[in-house]
N, C-alpha and C positions, 0 to 999 in steps of 0.2 A: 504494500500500500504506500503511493505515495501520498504527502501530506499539501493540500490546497489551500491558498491563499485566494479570498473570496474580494475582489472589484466589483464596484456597479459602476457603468456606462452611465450618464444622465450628460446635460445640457450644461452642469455648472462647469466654474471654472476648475473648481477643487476635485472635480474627478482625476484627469490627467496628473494635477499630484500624486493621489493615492495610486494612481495603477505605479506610475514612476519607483514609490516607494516600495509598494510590494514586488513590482519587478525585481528590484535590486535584491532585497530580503528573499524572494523566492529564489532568484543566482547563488546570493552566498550558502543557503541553506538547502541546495539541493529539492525545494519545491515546486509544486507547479502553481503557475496563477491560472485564474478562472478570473473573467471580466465578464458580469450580464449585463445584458441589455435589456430592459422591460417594454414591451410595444402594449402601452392603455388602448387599447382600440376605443373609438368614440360610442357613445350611446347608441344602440338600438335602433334608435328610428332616425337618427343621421345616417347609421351607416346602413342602413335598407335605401335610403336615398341616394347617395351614393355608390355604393356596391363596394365589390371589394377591391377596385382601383384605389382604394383609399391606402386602406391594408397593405396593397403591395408595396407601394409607396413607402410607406413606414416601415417595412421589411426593408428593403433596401437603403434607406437611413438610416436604418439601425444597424445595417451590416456593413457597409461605411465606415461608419462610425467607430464600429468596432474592430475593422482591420485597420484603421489609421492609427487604435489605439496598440493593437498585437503590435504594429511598425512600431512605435514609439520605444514599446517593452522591449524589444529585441532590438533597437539601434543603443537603448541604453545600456541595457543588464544581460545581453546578449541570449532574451529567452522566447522561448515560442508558448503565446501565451495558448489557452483555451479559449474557446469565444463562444457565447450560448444566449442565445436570442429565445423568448417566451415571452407567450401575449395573456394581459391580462392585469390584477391589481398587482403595482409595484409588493409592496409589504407581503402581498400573501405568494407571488411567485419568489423574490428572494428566499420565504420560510420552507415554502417547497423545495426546493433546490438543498437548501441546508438540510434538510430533515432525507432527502434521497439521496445525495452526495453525503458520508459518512467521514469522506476522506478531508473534507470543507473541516480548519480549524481555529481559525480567525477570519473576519470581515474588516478590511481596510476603510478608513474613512478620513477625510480631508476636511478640515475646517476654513470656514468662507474667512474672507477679509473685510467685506461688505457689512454695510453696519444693519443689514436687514435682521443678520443673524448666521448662525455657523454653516447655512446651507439644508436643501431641503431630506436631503437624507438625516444628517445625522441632528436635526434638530428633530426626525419622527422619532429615531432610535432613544433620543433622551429625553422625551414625553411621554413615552411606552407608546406609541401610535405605530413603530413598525415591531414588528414582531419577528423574531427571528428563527422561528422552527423550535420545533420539541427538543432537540438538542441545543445542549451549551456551548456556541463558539465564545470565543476570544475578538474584541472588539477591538485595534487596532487605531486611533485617531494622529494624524498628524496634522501640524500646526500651520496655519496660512504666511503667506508672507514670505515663504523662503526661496531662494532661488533653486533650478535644476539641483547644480554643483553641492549645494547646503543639503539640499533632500537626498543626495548620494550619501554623502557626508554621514548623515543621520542613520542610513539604513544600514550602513556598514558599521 
């Protein structure tokens, strides 16, 4: 068994830190990353309006997305991440994933610089609003404001 380090994909800034971080932490430590992606498909009766041109769309944003971020792991920390795209509520497909992935032992998270707040993940995780699966990972937060170079730094 190897041992995963758990990313989520979103829109903030502070993602791209956290994959960085655990990139580097999964090189030195012989693990693998995992980076999800979550596609919320829209409501019901937009997307019967719609169809599923919508949906593909967002499929392939999402995968995008997430091979810019595998490039990034692997220009930095020389690694080939996992990349796993599921559609549906943020909070309850991460919990899924953790509770089927056994090998998942920590979730990486980045805090925002933005004065809204530390960002929309890990401000659910620290109000109990996302839930992370029947099993106990290891929650991972790293601090905003650092550069690339600082967040190597840090992970080594």
């Amino acid at each position: 068994m190897q041992r995963k380090l758990l990313c989520i994909s979103d829109n903030s800034t502070e993602c791209k830190t956290a994959v960085l971080f655990a990139a580097k932490r999964a090189a030195l430590n012989g693990s693998q990353l995992v980076i999800l992606r979550v596609i919320e498909p829209p409501e019901n009766s937009l997307l019967s309006t719609i169809g599923d041109a919508i949906i593909d769309d967002l499929r392939l944003e999402a995968l995008d997305k997430l091979q810019s971020l595998h490039k990034f792991a692997k220009e930095n920390a020389g690694i080939d991440a996992q990349i796993i795209i599921r559609e549906g509520d943020l909070s309850r497909e991460i919990s899924n994933l953790i509770d089927e992935d056994l090998e998942i032992k920590t979730l990486f998270l980045a805090t925002s610089s933005a004065k809204s707040g530390p960002g929309p993940i890990l401000s659910a995780a620290t109000r109990g609003a996302l839930i992370l699966g029947k099993r106990r990972v290891g929650i991972m937060i790293i601090p905003a404001g650092l550069s690339d170079d600082e967040i190597l730094e840090l992970a080594g």
